[in-house]
C-alpha positions in Angstrom: -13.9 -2.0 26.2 -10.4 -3.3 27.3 -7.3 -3.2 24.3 -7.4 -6.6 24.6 -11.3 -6.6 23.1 -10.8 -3.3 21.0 -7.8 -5.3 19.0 -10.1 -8.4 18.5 -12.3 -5.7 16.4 -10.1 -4.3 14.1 -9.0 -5.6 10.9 -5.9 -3.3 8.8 -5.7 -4.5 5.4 -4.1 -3.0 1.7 -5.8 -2.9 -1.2 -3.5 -4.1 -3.9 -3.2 -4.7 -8.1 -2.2 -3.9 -11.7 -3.0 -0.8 -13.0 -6.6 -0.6 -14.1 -7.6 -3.9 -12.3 -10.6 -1.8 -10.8 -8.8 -1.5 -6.9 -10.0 2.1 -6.9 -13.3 1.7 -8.1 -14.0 -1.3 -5.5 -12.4 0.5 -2.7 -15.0 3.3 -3.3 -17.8 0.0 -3.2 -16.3 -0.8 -0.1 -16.6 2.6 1.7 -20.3 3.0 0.4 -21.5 -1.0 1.0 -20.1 -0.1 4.8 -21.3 3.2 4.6 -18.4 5.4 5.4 -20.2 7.6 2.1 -22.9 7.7 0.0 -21.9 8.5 -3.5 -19.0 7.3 -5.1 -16.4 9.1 -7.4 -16.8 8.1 -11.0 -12.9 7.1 -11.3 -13.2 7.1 -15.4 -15.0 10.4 -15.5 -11.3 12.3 -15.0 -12.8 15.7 -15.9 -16.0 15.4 -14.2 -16.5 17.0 -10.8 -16.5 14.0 -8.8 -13.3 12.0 -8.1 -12.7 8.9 -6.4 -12.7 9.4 -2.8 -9.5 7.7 -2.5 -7.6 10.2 -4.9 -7.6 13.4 -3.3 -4.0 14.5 -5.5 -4.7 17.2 -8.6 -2.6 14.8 -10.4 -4.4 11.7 -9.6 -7.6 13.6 -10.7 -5.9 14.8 -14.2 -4.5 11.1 -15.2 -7.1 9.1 -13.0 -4.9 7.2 -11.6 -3.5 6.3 -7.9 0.1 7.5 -7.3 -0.1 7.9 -3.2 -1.5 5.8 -1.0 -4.5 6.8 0.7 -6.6 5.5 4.5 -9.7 4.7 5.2 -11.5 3.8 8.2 -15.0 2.4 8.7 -17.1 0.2 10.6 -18.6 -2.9 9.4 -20.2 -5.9 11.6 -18.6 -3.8 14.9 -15.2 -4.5 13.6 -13.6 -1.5 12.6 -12.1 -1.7 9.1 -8.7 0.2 8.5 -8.3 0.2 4.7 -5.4 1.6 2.8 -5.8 1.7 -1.0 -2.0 1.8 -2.3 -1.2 3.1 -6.2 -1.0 0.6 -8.8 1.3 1.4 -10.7 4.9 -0.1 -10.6 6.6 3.6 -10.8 5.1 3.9 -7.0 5.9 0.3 -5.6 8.3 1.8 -3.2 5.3 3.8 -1.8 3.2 0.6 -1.8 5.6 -1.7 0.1 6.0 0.8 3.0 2.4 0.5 3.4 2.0 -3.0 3.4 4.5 -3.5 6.3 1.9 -1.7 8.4 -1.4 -4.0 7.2 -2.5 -7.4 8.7 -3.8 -8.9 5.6 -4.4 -8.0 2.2 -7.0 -7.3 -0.5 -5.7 -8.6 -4.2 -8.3 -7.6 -7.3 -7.2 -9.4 -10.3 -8.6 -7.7 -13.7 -10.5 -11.3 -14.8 -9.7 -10.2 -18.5 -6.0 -10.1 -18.1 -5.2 -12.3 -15.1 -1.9 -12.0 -13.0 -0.5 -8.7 -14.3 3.2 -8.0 -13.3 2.7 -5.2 -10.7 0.3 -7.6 -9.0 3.1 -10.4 -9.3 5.9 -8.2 -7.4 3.8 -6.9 -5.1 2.8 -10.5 -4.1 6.0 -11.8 -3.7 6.1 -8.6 -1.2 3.2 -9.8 0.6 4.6 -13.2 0.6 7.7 -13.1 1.9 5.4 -11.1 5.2 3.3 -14.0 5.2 0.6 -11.5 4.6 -3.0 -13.4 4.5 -4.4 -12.5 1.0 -7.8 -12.8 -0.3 -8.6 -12.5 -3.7 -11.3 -10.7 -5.6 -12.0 -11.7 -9.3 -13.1 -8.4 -10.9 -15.2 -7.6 -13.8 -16.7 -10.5 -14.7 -20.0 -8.5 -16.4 -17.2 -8.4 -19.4 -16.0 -10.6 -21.7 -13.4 -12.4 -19.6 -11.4 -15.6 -19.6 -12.4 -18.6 -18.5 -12.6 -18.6 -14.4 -10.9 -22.0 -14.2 -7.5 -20.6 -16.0 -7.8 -18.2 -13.7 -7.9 -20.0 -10.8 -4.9 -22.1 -12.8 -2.5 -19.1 -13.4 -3.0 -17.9 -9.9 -1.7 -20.6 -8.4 1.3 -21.4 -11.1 2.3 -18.0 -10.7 1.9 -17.0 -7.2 2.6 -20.3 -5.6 -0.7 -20.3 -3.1 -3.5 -22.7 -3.1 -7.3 -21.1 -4.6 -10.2 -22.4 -2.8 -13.1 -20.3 -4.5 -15.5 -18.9 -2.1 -18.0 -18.2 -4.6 -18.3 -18.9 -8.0 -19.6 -17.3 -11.4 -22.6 -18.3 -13.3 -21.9 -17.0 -17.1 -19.6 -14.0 -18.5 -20.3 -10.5 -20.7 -23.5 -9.9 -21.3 -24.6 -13.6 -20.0 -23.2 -12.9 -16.5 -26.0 -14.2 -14.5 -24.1 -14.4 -11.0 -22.2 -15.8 -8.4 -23.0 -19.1 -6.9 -22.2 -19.6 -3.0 -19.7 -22.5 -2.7 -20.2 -22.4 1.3 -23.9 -22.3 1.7 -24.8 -23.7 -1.9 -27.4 -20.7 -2.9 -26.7 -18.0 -5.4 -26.6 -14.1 -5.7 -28.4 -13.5 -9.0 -26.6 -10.7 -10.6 -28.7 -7.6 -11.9 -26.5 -4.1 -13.0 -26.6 -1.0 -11.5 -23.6 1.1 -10.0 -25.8 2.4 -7.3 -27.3 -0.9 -6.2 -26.3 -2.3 -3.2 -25.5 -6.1 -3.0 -28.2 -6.5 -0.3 -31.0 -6.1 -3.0 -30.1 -8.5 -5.5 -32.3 -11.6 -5.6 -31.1 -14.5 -3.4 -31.6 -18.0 -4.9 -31.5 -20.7 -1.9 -31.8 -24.1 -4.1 -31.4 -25.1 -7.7 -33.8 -28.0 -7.5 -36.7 -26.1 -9.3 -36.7 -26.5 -12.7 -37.5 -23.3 -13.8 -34.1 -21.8 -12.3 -32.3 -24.8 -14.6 -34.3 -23.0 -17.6 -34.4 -19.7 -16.3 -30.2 -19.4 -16.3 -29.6 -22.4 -18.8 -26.5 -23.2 -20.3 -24.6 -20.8 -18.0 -25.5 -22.5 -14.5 -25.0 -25.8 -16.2 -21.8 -25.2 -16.9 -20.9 -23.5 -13.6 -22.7 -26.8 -11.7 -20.1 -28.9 -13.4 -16.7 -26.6 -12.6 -18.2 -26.5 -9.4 -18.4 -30.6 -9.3 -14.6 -30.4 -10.6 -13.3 -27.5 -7.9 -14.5 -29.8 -4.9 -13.4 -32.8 -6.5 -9.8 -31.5 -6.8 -9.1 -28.3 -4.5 -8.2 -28.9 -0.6 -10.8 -27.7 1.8 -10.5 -24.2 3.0 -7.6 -23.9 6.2 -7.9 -21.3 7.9 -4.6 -21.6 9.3 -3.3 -21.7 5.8 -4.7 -18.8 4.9 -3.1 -17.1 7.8 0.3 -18.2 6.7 -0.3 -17.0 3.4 -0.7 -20.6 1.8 -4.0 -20.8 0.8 -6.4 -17.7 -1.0 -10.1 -17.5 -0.8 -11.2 -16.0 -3.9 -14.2 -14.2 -5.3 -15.7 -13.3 -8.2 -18.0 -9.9 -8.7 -18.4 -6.5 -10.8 -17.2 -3.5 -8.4 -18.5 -0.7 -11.3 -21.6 -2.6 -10.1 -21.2 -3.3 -6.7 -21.6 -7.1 -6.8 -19.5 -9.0 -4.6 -18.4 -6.4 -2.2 -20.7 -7.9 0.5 -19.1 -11.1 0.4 -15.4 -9.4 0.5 -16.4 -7.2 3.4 -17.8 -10.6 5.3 -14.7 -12.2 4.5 -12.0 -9.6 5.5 -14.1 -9.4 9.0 -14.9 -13.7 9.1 -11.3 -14.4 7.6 -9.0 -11.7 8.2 -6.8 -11.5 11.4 -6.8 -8.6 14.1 -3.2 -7.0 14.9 -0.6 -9.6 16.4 2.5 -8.8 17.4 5.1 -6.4 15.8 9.3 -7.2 15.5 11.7 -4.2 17.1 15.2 -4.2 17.0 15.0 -4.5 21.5 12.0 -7.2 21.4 8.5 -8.5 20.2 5.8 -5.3 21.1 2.3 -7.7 21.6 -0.6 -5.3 21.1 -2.8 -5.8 23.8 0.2 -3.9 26.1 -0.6 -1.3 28.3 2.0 1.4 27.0 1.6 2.9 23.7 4.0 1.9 20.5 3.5 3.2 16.7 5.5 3.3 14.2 6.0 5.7 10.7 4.9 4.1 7.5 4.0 7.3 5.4 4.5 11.0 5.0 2.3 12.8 2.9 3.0 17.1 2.5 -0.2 19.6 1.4 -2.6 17.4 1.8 -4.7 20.3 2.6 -2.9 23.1 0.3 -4.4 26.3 2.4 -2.4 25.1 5.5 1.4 23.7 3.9 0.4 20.4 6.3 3.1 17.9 6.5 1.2 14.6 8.0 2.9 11.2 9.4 0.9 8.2 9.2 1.6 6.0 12.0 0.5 2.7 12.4 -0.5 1.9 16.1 0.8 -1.1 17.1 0.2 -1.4 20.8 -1.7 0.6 23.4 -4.5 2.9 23.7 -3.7 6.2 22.1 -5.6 9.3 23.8 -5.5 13.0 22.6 -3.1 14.9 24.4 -0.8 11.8 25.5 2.7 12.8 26.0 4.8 10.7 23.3 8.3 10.7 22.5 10.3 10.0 19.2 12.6 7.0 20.5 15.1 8.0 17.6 16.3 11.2 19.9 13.8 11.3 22.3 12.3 14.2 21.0 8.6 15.3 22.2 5.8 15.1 20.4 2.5 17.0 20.3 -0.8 14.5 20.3 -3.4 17.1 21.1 -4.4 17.7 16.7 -3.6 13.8 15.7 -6.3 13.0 13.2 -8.2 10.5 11.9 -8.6 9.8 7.6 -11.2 9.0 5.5 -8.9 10.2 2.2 -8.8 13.6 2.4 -10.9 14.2 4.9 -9.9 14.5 8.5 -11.4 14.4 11.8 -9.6 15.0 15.2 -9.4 12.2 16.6 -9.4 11.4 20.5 -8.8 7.9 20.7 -7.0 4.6 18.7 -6.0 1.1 19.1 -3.1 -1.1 17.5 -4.5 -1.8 13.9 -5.6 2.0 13.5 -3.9 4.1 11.4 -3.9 8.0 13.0 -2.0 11.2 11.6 -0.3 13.5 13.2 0.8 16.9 11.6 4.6 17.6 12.2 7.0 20.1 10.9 10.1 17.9 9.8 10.2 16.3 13.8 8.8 12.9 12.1 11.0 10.4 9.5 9.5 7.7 7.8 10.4 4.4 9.9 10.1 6.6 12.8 8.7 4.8 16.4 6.8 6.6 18.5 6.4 5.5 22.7 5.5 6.9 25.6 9.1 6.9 26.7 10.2 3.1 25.7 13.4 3.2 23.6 12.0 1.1 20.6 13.2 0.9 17.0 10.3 -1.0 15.2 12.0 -2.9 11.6 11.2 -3.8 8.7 10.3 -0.1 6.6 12.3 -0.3 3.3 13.8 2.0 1.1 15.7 0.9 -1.9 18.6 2.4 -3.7 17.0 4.4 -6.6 17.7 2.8 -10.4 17.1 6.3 -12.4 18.9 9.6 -11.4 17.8 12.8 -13.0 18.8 16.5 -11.9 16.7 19.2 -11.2 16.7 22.7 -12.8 14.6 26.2 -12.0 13.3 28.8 -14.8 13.5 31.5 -12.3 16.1 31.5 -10.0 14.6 33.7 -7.3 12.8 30.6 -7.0 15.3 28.1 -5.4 14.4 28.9 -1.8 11.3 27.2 -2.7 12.6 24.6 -4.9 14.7 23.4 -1.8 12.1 23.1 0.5 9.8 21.4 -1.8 12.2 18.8 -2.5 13.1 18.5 1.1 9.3 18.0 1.8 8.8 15.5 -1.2 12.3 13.7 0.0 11.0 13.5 3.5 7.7 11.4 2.8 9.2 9.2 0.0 7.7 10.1 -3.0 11.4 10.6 -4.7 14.8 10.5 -2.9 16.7 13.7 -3.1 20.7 13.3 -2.7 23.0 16.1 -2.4 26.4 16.2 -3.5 29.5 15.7 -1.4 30.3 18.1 -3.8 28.8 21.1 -5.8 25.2 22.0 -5.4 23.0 20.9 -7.8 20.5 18.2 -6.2 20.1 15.1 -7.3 17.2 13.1 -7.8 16.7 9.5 -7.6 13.7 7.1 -8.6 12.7 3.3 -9.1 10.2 4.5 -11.7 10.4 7.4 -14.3 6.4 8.6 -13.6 7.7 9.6 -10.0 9.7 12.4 -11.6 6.6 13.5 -13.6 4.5 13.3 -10.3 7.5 15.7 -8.6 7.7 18.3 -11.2 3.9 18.5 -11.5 3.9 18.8 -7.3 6.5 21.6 -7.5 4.7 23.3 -10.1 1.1 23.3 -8.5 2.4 23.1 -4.2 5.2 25.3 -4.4 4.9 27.1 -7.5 7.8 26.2 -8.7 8.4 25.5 -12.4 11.3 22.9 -12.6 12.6 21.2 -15.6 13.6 17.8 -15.1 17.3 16.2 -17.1 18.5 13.6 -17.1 21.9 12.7 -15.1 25.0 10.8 -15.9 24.3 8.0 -13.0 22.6 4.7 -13.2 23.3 3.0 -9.8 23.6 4.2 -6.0 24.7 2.4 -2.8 24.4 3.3 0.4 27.8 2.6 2.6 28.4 1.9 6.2 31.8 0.3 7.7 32.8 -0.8 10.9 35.3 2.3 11.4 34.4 5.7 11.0 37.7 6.9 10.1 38.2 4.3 7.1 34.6 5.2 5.7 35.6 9.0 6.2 38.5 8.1 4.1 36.6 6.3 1.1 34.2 9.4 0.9 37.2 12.0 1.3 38.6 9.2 -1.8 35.5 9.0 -3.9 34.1 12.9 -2.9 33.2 13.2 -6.5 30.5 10.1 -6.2 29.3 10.6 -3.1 26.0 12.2 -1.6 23.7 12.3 0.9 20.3 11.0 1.0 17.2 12.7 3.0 18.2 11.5 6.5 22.3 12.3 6.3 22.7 8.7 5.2 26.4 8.4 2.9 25.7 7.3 -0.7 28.4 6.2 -3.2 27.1 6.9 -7.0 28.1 5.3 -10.1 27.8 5.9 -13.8 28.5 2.2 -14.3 28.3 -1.4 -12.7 32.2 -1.8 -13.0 32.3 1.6 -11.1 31.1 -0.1 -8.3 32.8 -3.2 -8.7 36.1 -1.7 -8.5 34.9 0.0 -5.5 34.3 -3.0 -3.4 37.4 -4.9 -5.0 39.6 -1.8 -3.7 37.7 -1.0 -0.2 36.9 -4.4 1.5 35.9 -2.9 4.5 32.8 -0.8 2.8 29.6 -2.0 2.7 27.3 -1.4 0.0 24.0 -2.2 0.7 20.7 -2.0 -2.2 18.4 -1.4 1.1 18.1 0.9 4.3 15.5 0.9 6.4 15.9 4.2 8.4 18.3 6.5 9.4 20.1 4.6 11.9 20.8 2.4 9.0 19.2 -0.5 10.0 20.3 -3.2 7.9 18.9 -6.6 6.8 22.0 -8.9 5.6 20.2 -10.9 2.8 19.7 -7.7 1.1 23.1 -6.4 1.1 24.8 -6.5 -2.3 
């Protein structure tokens, strides 16, 4: 096939939610429906043998929860289906927004017992300042649950898109009966079972015989008359709306039951869109190009423990990637080696010989590769848009054994390197500092030291609350603010200058007294790429 026909087949899209919404659980339905496995991991059974595919950490497997995200790729319809399940919880956004900056569209699970939780709000508002296409799976409605049309009602009030409900449920709890099909007017009668696949549940094509009116009762009469109220007062779905990240289709299912992942898979391949076009700093990068172009969203260390692997995820965003292609690093023009790039289903990895924009390939590195890095076959390119924020909570980091700090080092370097906390050092002094939106990430670091590098750290906390990165016009004048402020200033993973401060009137003063320094909340790589708007 030509790019041009390879990129009309893929679809890249983020699984995201609250915490406990059920993401994991339907990205496991997902992998099985589209057969990518055969078994999935009981996520609530944390001490049982079996896992969910998507959590491969030791951590993830103690708590049973997602706190890195994880790719998937399968094939479904002859689309290929690059999924990326991202953690839920709010102490690993920073993680999550790197990977939605390398998705097409997104996947949102909404917990139908709770509604819009506040993780899923903020990473929304993530998604829609992208214009990321959404589509929206109600989730376990064989509960007792809330009413579907205050649902529908607080999704739109608090995320500010239009719902237009794809399919729609007969019944709740115990009296869940189904979903009925708002496009073709039939309905999937719902039976439980985690191992059943949507395909065997019984199809009802019309609700003119009588004996399905008795057979469902109150519960589809009820449904019949929101669904008389829905197209009485919702738009029509547009799919150009959708695209723009105006308009939602929505669904509502059981995933611990596998009921309504058919439909989402139909509609991520039907609805979603295939790669388009990707900013850089020089131009637009279109995908169906001949030359190759990815960029760095993710770095994950000891994926595979026995070999101390460091991977870089790279999204591909133009070209045809073969094994053994010569590619550069535009940052310093650097080589790098394409002839063990792999290919992820979670943990698992297969060499991989070929890729097309959408795909998401890995490619093992020692250090060469920074997050936010773009790759080329020789194209000076510096793709935009890869966040990281200035970290809210600052703890330091001590050792039991000192013999010890050889290791401690490079574990932190490692865990700075692929984002999972930001490690600053000190203008002056040695004692590393470590910074953090969320206080679980320090958990998630000491327990990573402790069972990858076999170090035993004890996290404290530190006497700062705020950090800034600086840049100015002239080198010599911001040499001279860090020579004047040596005692609050650090350096991040990539070299970048950081002023520190215990207080907000710290950093006040600063700016009153140094007009000339910027102080910015955001960077987006190491060349200090920065977006205006988020300066502050």
């Amino acid at each position: 096939m030509s790019i041009d026909q390879e990129v009309s087949r893929r679809r890249t899209f983020a699984i995201i939610s609250h915490p406990d919404a059920g993401k994991t659980t339907l990205t496991e339905k997902l992998l099985m429906y589209a057969g990518a496995i055969h078994i999935a991991g009981s996520v609530k059974a944390r001490k049982a043998s079996r896992h969910a595919t998507s959590d491969w950490m030791e951590i993830e497997k103690q708590r049973g929860i997602s706190v890195a995200s994880s790719v998937m790729q399968m094939e479904y319809r002859d689309c290929v289906i690059n999924l990326l399940d991202t953690p839920g919880h709010q102490d690993f956004s920073e993680d999550t927004y790197r990977v939605l900056t390398a998705v097409d569209a997104a996947l949102m699970v909404i917990d139908a017992a709770n509604g819009v939780e506040a993780q899923t709000l903020r990473l929304l508002e993530v998604c829609r300042a992208r214009n990321t296409p959404i589509v929206t799976f109600v989730n376990k409605m064989d509960r007792e649950v809330r009413e579907p049309l205050d649902l529908l009602d607080e999704i739109e009030r608090t995320l500010g898109m239009t719902t237009i409900p794809f399919t729609w449920p007969v019944g709740m709890g115990k009296n869940f009966h189904g979903v009925c099909d708002l496009q073709n007017n039939g309905m999937r009668v719902f039976q439980p079972g985690s191992d059943r696949v949507d395909s065997e549940n019984e199809v009802i094509a019309s609700f003119d015989d009588p004996q399905i009116q008795q057979r469902f009762g109150a519960g589809l009469s009820t449904a019949m008359q929101e669904i008389d109220l829905i197209k009485g007062a919702s738009p029509t779905f547009d799919h150009a709306a959708f695209l723009a990240g105006k308009q939602t289709p929505v669904f509502f299912g059981s995933a611990i039951n596998n009921f309504g992942v058919r439909e989402i898979l139909d509609a991520l391949v039907d609805l979603a869109p295939p790669p388009e076009s990707r900013n850089a700093i020089q131009r637009e990068v279109q995908p169906d190009e001949k030359k190759f172009s990815g960029m760095v969203f993710k770095i994950q260390a000891n994926m595979n423990l026995a070999h101390r692997d460091r991977i870089a995820f790279v999204r591909v965003c133009s070209g045809h990637f073969k094994r053994g292609m010569n590619l550069k690093v535009a940052r310093n023009g650097k080589d790098i080696r394409t002839s063990t790039v792999v290919s992820f289903l979670s943990q698992r990895r297969d060499i991989l010989e070929e890729a097309y924009p959408g795909d998401i390939i890995g490619i093992p590195n020692h250090g060469t590769l920074q997050l936010g890095d773009t790759l080329t076959e020789g194209e000076v390119l510096q793709f935009t848009g890869l966040p990281f924020f200035a970290p809210e909570i600052f703890r330091t980091v001590e050792i039991a054994d000192p013999l010890r700090s050889k290791q401690l080092k490079l574990g932190l370097a490692q865990l700075g390197e692929e984002g999972a906390i930001q490690v600053f050092r000190p203008h002056l002094g040695n004692m590393l500092l470590l910074g953090a939106v969320g206080t679980l990430q320090f958990e998630v670091v000491a327990h990573r030291l402790q069972h990858e590098y076999g170090v035993a750290a004890r996290i404290a906390s530190a006497k700062y609350q705020l950090a800034r990165w600086i840049t100015c016009d002239d080198p010599r004048e911001l040499q001279r603010f860090i020579e004047a402020n040596a005692h609050r200033i650090a350096y991040d993973a990539v070299d970048a200058p950081t002023f520190l401060a215990s207080f907000g009137a710290e950093l006040s003063v600063a700016e009153e007294n140094w007009p000339a320094i910027r102080f910015h909340k955001l960077r987006e790589h190491a060349g200090l790429v920065f977006q205006s708007h988020m300066t502050a």
